[in-house]
Backbone as a printed PyTorch tensor [residue, N CA C, xyz], in Angstrom:
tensor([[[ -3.8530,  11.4900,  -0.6910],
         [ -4.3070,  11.6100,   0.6830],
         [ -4.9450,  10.3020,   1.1100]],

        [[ -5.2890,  10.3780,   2.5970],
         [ -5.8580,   8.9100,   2.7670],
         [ -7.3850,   8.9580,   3.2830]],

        [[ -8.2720,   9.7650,   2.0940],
         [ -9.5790,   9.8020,   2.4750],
         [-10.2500,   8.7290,   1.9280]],

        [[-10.0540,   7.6030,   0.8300],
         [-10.6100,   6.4710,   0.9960],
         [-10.2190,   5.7790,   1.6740]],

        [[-11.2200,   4.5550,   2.4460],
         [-10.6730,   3.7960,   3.5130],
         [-11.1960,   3.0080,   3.1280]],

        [[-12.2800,   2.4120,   2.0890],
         [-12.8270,   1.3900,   1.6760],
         [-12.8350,   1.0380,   0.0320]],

        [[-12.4960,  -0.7010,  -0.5900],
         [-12.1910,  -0.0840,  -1.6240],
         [-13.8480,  -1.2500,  -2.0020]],

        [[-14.4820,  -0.8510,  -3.1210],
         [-15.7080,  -1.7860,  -3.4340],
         [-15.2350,  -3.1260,  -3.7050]],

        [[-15.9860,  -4.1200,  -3.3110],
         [-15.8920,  -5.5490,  -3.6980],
         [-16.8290,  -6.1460,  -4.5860]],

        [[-17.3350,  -6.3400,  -5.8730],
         [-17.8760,  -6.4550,  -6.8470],
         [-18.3840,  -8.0450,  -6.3250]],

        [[-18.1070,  -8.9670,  -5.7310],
         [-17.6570, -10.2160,  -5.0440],
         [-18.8780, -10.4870,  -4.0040]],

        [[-18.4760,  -9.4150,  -2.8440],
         [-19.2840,  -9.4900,  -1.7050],
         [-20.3340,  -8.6140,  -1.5180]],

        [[-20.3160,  -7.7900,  -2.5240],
         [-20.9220,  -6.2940,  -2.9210],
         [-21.5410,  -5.0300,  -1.6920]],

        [[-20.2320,  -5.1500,  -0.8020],
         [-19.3980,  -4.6900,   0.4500],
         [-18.4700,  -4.0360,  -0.0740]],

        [[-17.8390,  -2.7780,   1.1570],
         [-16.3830,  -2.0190,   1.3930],
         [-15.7550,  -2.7380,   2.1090]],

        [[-14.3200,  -2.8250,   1.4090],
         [-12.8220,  -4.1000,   2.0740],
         [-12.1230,  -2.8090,   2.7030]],

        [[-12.0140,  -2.8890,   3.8980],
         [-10.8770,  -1.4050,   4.6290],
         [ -9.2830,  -1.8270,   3.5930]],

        [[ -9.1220,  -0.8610,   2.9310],
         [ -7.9910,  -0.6430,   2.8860],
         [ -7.0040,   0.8610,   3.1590]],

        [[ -5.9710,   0.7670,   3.8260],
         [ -5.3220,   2.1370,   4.6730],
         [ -4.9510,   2.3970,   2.9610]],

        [[ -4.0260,   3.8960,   3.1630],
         [ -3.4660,   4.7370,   1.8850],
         [ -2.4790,   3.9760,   1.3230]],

        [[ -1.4790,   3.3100,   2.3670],
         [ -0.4820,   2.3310,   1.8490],
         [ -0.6530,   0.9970,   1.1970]],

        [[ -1.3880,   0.6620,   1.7690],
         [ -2.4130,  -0.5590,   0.8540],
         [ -2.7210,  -0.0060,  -0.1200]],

        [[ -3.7850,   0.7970,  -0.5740],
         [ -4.2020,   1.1230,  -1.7980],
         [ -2.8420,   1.3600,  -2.8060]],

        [[ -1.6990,   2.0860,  -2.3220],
         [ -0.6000,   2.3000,  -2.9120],
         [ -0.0370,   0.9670,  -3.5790]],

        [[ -0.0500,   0.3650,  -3.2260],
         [  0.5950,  -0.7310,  -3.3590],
         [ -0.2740,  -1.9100,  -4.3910]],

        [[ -1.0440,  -1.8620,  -4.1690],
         [ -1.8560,  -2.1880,  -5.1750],
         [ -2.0580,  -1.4150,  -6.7640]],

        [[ -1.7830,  -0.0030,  -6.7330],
         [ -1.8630,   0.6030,  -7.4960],
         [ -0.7190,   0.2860,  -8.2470]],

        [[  0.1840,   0.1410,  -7.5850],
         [  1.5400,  -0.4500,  -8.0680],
         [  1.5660,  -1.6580,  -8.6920]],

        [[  1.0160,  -2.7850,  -8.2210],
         [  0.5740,  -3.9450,  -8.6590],
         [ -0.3700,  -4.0590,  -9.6970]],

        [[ -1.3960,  -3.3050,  -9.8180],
         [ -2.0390,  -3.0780, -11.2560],
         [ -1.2170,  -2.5910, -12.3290]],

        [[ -0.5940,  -1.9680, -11.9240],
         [  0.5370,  -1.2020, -13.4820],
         [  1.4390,  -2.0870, -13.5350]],

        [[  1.7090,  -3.4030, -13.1880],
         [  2.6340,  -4.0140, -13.8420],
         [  3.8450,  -4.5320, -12.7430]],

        [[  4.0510,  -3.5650, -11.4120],
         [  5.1690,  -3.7730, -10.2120],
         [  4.9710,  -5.1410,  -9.9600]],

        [[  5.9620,  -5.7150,  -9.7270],
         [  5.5540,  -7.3800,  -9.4810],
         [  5.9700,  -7.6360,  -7.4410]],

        [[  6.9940,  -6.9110,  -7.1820],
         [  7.1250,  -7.5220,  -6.0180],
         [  7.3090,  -6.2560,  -5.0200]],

        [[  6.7330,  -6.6080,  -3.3480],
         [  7.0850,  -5.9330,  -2.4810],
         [  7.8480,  -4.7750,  -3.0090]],

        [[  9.1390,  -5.0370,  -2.9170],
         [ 10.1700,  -3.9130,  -2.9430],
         [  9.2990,  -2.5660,  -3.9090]],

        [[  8.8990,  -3.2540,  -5.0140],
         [  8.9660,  -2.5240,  -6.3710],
         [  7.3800,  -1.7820,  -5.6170]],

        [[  6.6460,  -2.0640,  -5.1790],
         [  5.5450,  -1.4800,  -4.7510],
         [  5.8520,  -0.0240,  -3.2370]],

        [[  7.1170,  -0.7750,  -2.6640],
         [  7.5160,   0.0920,  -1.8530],
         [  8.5400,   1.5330,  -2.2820]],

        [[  8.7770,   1.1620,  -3.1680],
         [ 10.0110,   2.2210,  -4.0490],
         [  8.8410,   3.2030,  -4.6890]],

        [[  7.8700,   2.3530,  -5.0010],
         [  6.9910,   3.4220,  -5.9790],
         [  5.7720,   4.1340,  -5.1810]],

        [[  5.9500,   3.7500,  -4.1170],
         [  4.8280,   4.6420,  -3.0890],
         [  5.5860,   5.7570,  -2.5380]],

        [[  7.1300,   5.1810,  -1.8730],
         [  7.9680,   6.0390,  -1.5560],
         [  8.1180,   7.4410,  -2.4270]],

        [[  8.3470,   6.8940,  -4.0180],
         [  8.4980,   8.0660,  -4.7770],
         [  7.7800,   9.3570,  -4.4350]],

        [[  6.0860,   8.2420,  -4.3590],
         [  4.7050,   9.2060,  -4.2250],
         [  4.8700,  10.3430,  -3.5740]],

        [[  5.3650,   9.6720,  -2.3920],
         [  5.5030,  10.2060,  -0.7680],
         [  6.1300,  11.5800,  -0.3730]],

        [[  7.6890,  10.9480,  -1.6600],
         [  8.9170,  11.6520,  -1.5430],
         [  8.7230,  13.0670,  -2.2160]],

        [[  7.8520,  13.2730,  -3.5820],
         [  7.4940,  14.1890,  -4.4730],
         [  6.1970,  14.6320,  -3.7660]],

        [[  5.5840,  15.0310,  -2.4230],
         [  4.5890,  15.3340,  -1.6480],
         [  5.2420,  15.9370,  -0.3890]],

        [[  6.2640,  15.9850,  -0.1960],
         [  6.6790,  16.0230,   0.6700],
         [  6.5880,  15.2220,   2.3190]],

        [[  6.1620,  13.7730,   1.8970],
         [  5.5480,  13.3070,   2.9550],
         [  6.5490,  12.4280,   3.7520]],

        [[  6.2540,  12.0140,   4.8890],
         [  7.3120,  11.0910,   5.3910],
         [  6.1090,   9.9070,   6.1270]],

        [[  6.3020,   8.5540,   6.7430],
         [  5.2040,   8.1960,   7.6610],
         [  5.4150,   8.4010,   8.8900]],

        [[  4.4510,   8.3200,   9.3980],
         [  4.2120,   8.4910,  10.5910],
         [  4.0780,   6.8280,  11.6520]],

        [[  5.2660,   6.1680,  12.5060],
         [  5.3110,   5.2310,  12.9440],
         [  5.1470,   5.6680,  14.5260]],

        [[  4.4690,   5.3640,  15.3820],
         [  4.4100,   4.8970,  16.8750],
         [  4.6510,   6.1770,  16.8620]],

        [[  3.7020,   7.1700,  16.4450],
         [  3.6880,   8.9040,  16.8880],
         [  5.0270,   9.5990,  16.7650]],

        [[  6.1190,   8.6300,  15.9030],
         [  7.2550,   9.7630,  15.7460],
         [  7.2580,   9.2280,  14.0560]],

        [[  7.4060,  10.4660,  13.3260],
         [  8.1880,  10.5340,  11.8000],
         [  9.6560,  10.6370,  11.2400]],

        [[  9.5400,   9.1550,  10.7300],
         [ 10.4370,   8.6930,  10.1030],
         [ 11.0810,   9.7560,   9.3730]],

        [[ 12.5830,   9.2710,   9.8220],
         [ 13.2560,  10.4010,   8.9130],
         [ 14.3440,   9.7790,   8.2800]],

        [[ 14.0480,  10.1110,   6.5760],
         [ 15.0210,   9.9550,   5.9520],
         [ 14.2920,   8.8750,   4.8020]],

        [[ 15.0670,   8.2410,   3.2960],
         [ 14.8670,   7.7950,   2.5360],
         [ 14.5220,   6.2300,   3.0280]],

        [[ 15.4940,   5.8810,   3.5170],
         [ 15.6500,   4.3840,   4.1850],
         [ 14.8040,   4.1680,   5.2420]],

        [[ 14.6950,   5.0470,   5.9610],
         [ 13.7200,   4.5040,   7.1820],
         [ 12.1490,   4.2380,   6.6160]],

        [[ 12.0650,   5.4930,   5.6120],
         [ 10.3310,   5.2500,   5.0930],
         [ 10.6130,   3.8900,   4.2240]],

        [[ 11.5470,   3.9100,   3.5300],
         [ 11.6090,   2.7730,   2.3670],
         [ 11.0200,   0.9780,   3.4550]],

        [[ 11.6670,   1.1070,   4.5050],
         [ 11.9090,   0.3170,   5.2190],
         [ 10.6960,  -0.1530,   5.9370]],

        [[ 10.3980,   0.5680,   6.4530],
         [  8.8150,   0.8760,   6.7890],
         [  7.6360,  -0.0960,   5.4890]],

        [[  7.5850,   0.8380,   4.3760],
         [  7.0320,   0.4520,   3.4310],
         [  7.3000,  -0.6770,   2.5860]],

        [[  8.7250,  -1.0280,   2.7260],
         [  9.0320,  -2.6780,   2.2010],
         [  8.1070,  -3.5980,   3.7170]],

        [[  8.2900,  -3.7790,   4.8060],
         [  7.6760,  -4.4130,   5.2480],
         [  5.8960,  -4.6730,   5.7330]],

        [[  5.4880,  -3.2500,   5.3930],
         [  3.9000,  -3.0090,   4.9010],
         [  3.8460,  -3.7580,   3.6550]],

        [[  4.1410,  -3.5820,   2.6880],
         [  4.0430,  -4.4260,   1.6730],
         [  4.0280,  -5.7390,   1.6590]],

        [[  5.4150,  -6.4000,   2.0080],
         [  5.7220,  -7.6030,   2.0910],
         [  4.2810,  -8.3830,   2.6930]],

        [[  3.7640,  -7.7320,   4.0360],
         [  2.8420,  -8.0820,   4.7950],
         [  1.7900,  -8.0770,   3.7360]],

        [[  1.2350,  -6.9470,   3.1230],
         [  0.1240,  -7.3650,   1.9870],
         [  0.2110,  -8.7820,   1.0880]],

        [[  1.3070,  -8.3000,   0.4730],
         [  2.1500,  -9.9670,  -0.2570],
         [  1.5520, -11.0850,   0.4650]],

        [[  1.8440, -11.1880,   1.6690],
         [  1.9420, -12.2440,   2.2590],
         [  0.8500, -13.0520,   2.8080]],

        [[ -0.2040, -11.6120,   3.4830],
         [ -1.7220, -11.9600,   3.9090],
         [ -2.6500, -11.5930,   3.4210]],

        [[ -2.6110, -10.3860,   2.8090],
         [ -3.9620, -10.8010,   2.1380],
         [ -4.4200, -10.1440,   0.7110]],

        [[ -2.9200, -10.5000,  -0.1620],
         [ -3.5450, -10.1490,  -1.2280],
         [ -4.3650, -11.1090,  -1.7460]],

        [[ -3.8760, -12.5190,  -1.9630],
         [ -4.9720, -13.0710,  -2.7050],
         [ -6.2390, -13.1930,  -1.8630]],

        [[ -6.8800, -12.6460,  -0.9720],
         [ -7.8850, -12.6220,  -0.5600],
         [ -8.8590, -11.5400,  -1.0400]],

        [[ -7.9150, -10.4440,  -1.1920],
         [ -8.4320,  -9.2000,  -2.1170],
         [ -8.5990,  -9.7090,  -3.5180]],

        [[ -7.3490, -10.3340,  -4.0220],
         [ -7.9020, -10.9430,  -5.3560],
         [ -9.0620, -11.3770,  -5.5170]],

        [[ -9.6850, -12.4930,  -4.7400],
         [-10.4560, -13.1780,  -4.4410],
         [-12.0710, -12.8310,  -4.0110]],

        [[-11.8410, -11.2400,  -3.8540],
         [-12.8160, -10.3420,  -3.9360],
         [-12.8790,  -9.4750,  -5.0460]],

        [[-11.8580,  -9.7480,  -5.8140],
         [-11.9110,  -8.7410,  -7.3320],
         [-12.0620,  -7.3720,  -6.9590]],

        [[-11.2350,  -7.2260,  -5.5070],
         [-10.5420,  -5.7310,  -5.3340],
         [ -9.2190,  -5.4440,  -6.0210]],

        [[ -8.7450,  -6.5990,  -6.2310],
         [ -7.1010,  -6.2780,  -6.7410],
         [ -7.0910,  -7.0870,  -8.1150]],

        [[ -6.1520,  -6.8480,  -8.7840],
         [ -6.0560,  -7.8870,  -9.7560],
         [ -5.0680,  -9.2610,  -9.5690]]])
C-alpha cells in the first residue's frame, strides 16, 4: 500500500517524500535489480499479484504494457534525477 510517504535520512536526520513507486523501485535496487526496466518488471509483478493497475490522469491503465510503460518511465526518471541524491542521503544504497 502507499501509507509511507517518507523514507528516514540518517544524513539530514529528516523524512525524503518518497511515493509507493519510488519506494518500489528502490526496493528493487537494494536486492540486486540493476536497471530501470528490471525495477519496473518487478513492481509490475507486485502490482500484477494484488490485483492492482495505476492510476494515470484519473483514468486506469489497462493492461500489462500500459502499466509496464508507465512504470519503465517512473523509474527511468528516478535513474535519472534523483537517485544519487537519495544515495547521497543514505536513503538508498
Amino acid at each position: 500500500s502507499g501509507d509511507v510517504s517518507c523514507l528516514a535520512s540518517p544524513v539530514s536526520g529528516a523524512g525524503v517524500a518518497a511515493g509507493r513507486f519510488e519506494q518500489m523501485f528502490l526496493g528493487a535496487h537494494a536486492r540486486g535489480l540493476a536497471t530501470p526496466d528490471e525495477w519496473a518488471k518487478d513492481a509490475w509483478d507486485t502490482l500484477a499479484r494484488q490485483n492492482q493497475s495505476i492510476i494515470k490522469n484519473g483514468e486506469v491503465l489497462q493492461g500489462a504494457e500500459a502499466n509496464l510503460g508507465e512504470l519503465r518511465a517512473q523509474a527511468k526518471e528516478l535513474a535519472g534525477k534523483r537517485l544519487t541524491l537519495l544515495q547521497r542521503l543514505q536513503v538508498a544504497d
